[in-house]
LUMVEX-563846 format. One record per residue (C-alpha): residue in one letter; x, y negated, z negated. Coordinates in steps of 0.1 Angstrom, whole numbers. Example, Ala and Ser with C-alpha at 12.3 -4.5 7.8 and 13.67 -1.06 7.14 Angstrom:
BEGIN
+--------+-------+-------+-------+
: drenlo :  east : north :    up :
+--------+-------+-------+-------+
:      a :   123 :    45 :   -78 :
:      s :   137 :    11 :   -71 :
+--------+-------+-------+-------+
END
This chain:
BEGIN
+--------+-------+-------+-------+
: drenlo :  east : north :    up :
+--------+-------+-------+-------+
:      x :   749 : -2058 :  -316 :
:      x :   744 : -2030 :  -291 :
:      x :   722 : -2007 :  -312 :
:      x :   710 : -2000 :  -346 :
:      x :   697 : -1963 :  -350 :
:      x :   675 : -1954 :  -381 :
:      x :   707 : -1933 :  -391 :
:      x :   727 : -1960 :  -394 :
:      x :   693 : -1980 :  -409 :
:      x :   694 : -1957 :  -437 :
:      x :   734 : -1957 :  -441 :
:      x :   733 : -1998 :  -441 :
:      x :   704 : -1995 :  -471 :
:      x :   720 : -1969 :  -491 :
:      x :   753 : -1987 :  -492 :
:      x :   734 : -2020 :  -504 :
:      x :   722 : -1995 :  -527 :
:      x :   757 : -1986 :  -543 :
:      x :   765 : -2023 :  -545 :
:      x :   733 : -2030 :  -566 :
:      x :   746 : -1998 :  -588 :
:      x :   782 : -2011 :  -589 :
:      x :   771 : -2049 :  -601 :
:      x :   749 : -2035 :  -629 :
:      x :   779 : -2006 :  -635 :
:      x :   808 : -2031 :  -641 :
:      x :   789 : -2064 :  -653 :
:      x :   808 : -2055 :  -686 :
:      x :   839 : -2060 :  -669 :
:      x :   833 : -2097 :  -669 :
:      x :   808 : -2103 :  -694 :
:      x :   814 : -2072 :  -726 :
:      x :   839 : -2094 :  -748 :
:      x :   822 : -2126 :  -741 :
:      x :   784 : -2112 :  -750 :
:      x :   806 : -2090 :  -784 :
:      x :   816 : -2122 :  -795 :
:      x :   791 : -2145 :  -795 :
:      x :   808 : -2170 :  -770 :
:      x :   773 : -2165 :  -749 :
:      x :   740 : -2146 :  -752 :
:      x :   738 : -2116 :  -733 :
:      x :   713 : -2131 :  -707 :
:      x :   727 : -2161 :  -701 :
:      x :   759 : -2142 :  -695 :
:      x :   745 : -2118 :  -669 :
:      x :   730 : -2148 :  -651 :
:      x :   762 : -2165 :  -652 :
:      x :   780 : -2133 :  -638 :
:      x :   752 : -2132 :  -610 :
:      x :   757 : -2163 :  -596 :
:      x :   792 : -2161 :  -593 :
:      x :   793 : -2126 :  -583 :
:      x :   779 : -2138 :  -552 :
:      x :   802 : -2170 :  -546 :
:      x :   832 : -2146 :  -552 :
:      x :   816 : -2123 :  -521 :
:      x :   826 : -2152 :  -495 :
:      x :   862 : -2161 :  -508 :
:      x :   881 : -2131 :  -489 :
:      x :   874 : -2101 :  -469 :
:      x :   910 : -2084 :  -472 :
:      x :   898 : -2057 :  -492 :
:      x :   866 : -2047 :  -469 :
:      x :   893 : -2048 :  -440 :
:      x :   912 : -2021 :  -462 :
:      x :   881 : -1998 :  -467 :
:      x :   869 : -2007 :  -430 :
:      x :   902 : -2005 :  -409 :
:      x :   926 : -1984 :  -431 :
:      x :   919 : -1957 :  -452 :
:      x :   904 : -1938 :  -431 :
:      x :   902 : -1931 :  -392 :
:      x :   871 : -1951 :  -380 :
:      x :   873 : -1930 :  -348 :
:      x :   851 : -1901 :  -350 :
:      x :   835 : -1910 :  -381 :
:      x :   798 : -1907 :  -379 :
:      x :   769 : -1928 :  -395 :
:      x :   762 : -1890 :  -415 :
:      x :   796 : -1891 :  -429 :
:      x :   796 : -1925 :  -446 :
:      x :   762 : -1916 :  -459 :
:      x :   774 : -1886 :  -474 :
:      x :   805 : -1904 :  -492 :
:      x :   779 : -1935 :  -505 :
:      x :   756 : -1904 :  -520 :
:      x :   786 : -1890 :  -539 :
:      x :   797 : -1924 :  -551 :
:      x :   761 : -1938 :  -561 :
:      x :   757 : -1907 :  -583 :
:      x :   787 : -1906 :  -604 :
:      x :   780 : -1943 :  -610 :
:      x :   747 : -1934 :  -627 :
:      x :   755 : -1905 :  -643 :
:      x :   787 : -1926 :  -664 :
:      x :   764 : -1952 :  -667 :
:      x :   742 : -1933 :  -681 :
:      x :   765 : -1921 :  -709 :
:      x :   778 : -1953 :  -714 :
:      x :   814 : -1949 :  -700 :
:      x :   831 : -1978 :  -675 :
:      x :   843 : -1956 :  -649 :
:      x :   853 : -1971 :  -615 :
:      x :   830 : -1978 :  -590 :
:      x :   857 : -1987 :  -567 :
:      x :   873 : -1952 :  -572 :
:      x :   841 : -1934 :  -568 :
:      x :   833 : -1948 :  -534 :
:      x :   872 : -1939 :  -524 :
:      x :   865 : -1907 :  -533 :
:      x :   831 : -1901 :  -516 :
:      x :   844 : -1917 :  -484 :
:      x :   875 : -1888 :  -486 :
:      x :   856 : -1863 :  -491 :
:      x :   836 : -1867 :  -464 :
:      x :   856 : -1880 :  -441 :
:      x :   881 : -1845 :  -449 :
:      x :   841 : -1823 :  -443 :
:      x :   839 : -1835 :  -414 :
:      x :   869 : -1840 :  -400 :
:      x :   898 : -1828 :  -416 :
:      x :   924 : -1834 :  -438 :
:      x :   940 : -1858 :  -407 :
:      x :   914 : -1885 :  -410 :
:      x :   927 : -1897 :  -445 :
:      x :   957 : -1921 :  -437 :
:      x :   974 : -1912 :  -469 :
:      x :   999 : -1940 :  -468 :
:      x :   968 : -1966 :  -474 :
:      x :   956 : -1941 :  -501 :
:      x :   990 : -1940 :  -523 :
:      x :   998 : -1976 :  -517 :
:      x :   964 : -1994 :  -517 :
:      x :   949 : -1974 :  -541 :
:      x :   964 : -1946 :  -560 :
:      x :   991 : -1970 :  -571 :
:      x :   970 : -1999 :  -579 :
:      x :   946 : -1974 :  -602 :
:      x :   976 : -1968 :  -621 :
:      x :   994 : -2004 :  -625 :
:      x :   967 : -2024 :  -630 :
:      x :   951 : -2013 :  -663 :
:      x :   990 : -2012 :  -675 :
:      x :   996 : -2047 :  -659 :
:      x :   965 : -2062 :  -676 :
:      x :   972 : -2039 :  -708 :
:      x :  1006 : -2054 :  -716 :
:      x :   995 : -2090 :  -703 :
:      x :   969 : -2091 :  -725 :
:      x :   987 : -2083 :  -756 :
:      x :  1014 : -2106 :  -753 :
:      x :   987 : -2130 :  -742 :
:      x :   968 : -2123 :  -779 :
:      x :   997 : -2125 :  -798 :
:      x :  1008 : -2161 :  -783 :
:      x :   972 : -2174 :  -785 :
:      x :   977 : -2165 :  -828 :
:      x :  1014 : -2181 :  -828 :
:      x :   998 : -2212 :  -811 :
:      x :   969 : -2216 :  -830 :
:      x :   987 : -2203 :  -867 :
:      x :   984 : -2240 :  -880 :
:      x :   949 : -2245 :  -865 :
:      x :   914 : -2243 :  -885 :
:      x :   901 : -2210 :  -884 :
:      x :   868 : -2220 :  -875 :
:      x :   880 : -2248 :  -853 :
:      x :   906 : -2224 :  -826 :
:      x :   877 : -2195 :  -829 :
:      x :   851 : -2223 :  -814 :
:      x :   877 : -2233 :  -793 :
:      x :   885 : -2198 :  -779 :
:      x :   850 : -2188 :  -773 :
:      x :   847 : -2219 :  -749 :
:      x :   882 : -2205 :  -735 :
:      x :   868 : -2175 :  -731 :
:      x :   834 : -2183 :  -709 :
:      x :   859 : -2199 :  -685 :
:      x :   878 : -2167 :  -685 :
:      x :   846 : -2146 :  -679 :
:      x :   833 : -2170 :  -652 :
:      x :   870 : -2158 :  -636 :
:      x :   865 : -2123 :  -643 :
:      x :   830 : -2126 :  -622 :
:      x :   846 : -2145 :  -596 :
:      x :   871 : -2120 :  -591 :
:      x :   846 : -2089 :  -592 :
:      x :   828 : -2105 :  -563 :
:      x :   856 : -2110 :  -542 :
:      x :   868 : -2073 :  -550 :
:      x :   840 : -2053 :  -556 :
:      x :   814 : -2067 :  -534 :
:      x :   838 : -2061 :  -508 :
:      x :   837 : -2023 :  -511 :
:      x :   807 : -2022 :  -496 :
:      x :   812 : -2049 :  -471 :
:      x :   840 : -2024 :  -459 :
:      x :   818 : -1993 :  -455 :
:      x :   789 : -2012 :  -437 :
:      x :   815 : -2026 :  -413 :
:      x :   825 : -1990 :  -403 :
:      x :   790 : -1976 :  -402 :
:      x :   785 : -2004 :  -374 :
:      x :   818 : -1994 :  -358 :
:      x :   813 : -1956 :  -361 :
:      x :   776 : -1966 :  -349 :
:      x :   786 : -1982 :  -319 :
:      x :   768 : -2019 :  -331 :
:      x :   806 : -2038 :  -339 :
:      x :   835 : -2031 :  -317 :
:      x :   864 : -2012 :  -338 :
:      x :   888 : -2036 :  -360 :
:      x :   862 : -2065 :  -357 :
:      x :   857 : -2082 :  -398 :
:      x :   821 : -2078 :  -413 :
:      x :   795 : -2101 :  -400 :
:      x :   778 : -2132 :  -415 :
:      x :   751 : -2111 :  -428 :
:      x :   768 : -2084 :  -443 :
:      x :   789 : -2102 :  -463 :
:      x :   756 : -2122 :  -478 :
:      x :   738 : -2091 :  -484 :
:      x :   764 : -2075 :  -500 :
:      x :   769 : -2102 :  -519 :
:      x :   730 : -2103 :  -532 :
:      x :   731 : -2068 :  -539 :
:      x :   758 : -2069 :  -565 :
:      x :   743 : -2099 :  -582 :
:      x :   709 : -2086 :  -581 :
:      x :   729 : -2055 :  -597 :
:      x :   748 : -2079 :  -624 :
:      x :   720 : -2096 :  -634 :
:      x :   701 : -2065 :  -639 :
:      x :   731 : -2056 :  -668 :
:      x :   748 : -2025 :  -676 :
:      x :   736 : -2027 :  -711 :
:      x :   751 : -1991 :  -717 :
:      x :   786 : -1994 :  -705 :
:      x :   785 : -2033 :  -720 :
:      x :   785 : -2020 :  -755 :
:      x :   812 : -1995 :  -751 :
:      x :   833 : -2018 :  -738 :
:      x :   822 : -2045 :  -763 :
:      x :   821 : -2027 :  -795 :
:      x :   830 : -1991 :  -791 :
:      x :   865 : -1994 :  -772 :
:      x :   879 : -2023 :  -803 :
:      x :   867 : -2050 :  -817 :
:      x :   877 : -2082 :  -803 :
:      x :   877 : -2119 :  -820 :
:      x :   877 : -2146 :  -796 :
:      x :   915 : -2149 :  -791 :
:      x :   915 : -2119 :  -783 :
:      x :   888 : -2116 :  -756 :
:      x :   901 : -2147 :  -739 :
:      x :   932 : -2131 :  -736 :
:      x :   918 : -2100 :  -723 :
:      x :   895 : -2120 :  -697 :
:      x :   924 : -2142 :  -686 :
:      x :   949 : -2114 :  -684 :
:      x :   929 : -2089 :  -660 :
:      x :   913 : -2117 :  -636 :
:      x :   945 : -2126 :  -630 :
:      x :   950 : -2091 :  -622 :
:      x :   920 : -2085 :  -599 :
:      x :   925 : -2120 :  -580 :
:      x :   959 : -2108 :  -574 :
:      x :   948 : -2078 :  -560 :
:      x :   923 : -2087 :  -540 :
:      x :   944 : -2113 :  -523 :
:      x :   969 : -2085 :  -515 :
:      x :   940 : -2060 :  -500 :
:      x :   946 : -2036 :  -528 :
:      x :   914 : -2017 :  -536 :
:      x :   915 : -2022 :  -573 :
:      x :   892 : -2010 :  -600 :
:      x :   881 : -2039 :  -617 :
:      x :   868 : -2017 :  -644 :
:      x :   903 : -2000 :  -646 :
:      x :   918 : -2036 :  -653 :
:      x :   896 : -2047 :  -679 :
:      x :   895 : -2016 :  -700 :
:      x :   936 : -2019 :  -703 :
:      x :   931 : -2056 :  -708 :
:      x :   907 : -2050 :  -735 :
:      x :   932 : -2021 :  -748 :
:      x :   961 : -2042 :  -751 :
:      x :   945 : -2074 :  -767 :
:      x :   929 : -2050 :  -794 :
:      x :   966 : -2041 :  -799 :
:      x :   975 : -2079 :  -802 :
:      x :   965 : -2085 :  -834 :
:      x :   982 : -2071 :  -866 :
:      x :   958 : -2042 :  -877 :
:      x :   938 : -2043 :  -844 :
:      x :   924 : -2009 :  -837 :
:      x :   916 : -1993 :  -803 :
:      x :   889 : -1964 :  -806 :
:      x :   910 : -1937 :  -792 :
:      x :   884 : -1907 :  -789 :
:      x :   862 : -1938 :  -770 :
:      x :   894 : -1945 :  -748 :
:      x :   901 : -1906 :  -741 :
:      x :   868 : -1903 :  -729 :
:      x :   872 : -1929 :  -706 :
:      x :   906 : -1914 :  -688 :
:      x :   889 : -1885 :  -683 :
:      x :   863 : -1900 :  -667 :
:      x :   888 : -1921 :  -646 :
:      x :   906 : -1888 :  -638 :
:      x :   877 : -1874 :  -627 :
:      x :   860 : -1897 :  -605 :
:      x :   877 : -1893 :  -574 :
:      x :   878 : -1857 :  -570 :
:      x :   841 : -1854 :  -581 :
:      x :   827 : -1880 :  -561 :
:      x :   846 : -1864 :  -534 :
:      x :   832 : -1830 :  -537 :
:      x :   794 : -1843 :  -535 :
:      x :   803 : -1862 :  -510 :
:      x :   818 : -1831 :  -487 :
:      x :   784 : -1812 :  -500 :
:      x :   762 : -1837 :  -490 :
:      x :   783 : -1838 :  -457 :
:      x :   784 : -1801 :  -449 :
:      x :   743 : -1802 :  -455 :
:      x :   739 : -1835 :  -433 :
:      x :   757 : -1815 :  -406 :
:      x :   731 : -1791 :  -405 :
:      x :   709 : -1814 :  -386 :
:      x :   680 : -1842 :  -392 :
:      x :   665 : -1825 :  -415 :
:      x :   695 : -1819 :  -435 :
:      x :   703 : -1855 :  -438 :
:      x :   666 : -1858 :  -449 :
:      x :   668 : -1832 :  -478 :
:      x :   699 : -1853 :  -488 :
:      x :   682 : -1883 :  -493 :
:      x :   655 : -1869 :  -509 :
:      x :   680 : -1853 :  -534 :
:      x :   696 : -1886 :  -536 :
:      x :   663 : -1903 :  -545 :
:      x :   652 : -1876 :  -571 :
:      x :   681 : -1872 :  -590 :
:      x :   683 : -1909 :  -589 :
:      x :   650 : -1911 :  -607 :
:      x :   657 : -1882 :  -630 :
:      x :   689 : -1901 :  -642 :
:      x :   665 : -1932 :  -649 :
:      x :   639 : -1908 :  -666 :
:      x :   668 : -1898 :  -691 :
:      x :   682 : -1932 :  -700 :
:      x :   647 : -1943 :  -712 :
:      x :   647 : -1916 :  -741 :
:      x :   675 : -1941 :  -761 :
:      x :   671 : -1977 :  -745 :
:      x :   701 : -2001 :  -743 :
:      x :   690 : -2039 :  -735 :
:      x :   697 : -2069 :  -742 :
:      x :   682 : -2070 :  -774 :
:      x :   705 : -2044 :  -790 :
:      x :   734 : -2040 :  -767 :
:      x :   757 : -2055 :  -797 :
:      x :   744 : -2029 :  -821 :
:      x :   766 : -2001 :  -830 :
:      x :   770 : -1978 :  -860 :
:      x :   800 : -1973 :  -880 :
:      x :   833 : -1982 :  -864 :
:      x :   854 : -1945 :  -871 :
:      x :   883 : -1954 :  -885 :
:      x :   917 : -1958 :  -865 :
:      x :   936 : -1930 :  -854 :
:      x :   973 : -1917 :  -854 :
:      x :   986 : -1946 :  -825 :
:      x :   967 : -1968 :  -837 :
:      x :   978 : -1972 :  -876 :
:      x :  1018 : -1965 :  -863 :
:      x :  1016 : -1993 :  -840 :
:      x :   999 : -2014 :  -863 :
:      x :  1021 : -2009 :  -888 :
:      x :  1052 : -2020 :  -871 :
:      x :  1036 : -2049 :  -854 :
:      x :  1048 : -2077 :  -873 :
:      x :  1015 : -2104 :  -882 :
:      x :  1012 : -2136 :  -860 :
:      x :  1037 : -2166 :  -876 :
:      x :  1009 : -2188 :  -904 :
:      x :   979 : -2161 :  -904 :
:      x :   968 : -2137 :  -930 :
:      x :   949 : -2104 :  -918 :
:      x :   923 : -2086 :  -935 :
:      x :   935 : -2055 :  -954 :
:      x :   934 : -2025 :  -943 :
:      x :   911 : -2000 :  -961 :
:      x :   939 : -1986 :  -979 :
:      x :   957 : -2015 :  -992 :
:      x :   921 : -2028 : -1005 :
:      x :   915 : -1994 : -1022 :
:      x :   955 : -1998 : -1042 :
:      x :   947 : -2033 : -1052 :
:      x :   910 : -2027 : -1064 :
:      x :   927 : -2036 : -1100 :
:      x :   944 : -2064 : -1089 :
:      x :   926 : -2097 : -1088 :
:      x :   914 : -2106 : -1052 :
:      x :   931 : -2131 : -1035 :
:      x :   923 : -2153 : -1008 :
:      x :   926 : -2143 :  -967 :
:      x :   918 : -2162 :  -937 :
:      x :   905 : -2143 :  -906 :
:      x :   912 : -2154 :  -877 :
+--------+-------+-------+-------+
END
């Protein structure tokens, strides 16, 4: 290592930073459907997502190579610049985490690092190829990918467990299902804690500390991977419930085959060097295996919320980003007044989310599911029930056969 200025000090920090905000952002990627469903208690299933979080930091470093080598031009990027796109991306993740919605981290630091890469150097230091095909592209198969696996994957796991004891296959599937999760962590790790491998590597390039194309060092690689499990252990509490409880409700089948269906996904991804949104993945997983299940409903004003958060974060990320670029431009003391910002609004955010607190303790919690809309009652009415099980009737049904005498149901 040649040098290590206090800018680049400050970038290196402030990307750790983001990593600690994206482990605590997306734990509910790996850990919402398992903690909903009783398979594990929601501390033991942070912990669990900590520790292999971390392992899943060392497996690969394809996707930091995509972030540090190809999306944008490392030549002529400054320390400033990357600092800029972190600040964007580190304040979109709080502010949707502190409305509860699972945006993409992944897609927020994207944006941040385009928008100030564009500042401060134009449109040309984008390589737009790498931006359609590594990550446009993947934002927009994966959730589908996952969606549709995981609903054929809930609708075999009732075929193949119609002649089982309810009790027995939901025991079963909840064990099935902290496997899964354990995968889902795994593949987080090796995705998302690469991220920010990828920008630290070209802060120490555009620095002048690691000669251009080199792969991240020993040490950032560990740190990053701390950061994210210090993050995951922390718990999004917030975005856990929304994607637990207030997306669909899941029974175990179903969350095993959501879990299975989107690490498959990410690992996939991640051995390809796409830069995936895990959170992107696991919300169409959950989706689809809500849909899986004869009457299953998906929360749709929850889900619409969601997209346009998704559609959002790029561009906005982006635009603070270029801001906080254009002001770090004007100097020292610009970059200065943009941590301080950073810091403060930070703390505000944090202020906020203590007037309603989400924890452990009442993460699982929520008020009255509303009842299922247009899709959701069309495409459960022409989705025939799994071979052997009976459902619970719907609202209406029970309300036509109030005079009739009740019969038996098993729910599975």
């Amino acid at each position: 290592m040649e040098s290590f200025s206090l800018i680049l000090a400050i970038v290196v920090v402030t990307a750790l930073a983001f990593d600690f905000t994206n482990g605590f952002h997306d734990t509910a990627n790996a850990m919402a459907t398992t903690i909903s469903t009783g398979a594990l208690k929601p501390k033991v299933a942070v912990a669990m997502s900590a520790v292999l979080n971390l392992v899943g930091a060392f497996l690969s470093v394809e996707v930091a190579n995509t972030i540090s080598k190809g999306l944008v031009d490392e030549t002529g990027i400054r320390p400033e610049v990357i600092f800029a796109a972190l600040v964007g991306a580190i304040l979109w993740n709080l502010l949707t985490w502190l409305v509860g919605l699972p945006s993409s981290s992944s897609h927020a630091l994207m944006g941040g690092l385009i928008g100030a890469a564009i500042a401060s150097a134009g449109v040309g230091a984008v390589h737009g190829d790498v931006l359609v095909t590594k990550v446009l592209l993947p934002a927009i198969a994966a959730p589908l990918v996952a969606g549709i696996a995981a609903m054929l994957g809930a609708r075999l796991t009732y075929r193949l467990g119609r002649k089982a004891d309810g009790k027995a296959a939901a025991k079963g599937y909840r064990t099935g299902q902290i496997a899964s999760a354990g995968l889902v962590s795994l593949a987080h790790g090796t995705n998302d804690a690469q991220k920010t491998m990828g920008i630290i590597t070209l802060a120490l390039v555009a620095g002048g500390s690691l000669a251009p194309d080199s792969d991240p060092p020993l040490w950032v690689i560990l740190s990053a991977g701390i950061a994210i499990a210090l993050g995951t252990y922390l718990g999004g509490w917030r975005i856990i419930r929304t994607m637990g409880k207030g997306l669909t409700d899941l029974q175990p089948q179903q969350g095993f085959a959501a879990q299975t269906s989107a690490a498959t996904v990410i690992l996939a991804s991640s051995h390809l060097g796409f830069s995936l949104s895990t959170t992107h993945s696991v919300s169409g997983a959950v989706m689809g295996a809500g849909l899986g299940r004869k009457g299953g409903v998906v929360r749709w004003s929850t889900a619409t919320r969601m997209f346009v958060a998704w559609g959002l974060t790029l561009p906005a990320a982006a635009l603070v980003a270029a801001i906080a670029e254009w002001v770090c431009g004007l100097g020292d003391w610009g970059t200065a007044l943009v941590a301080v910002f950073l810091i403060v609004s930070s703390a505000a955010i944090w202020k906020i989310s203590r007037r309603e607190v989400v924890d452990h303790t009442n993460v699982i919690d929520t008020d009255e599911p509303e009842q299922s809309g247009v899709v959701t009652q069309a495409m459960a009415a022409v989705t025939p029930p799994p071979a052997g099980v009976t459902e619970e009737p719907s609202a209406a049904v029970a309300a036509a056969s109030e005079s009739k005498a009740p019969s038996a149901t098993t729910t599975v």
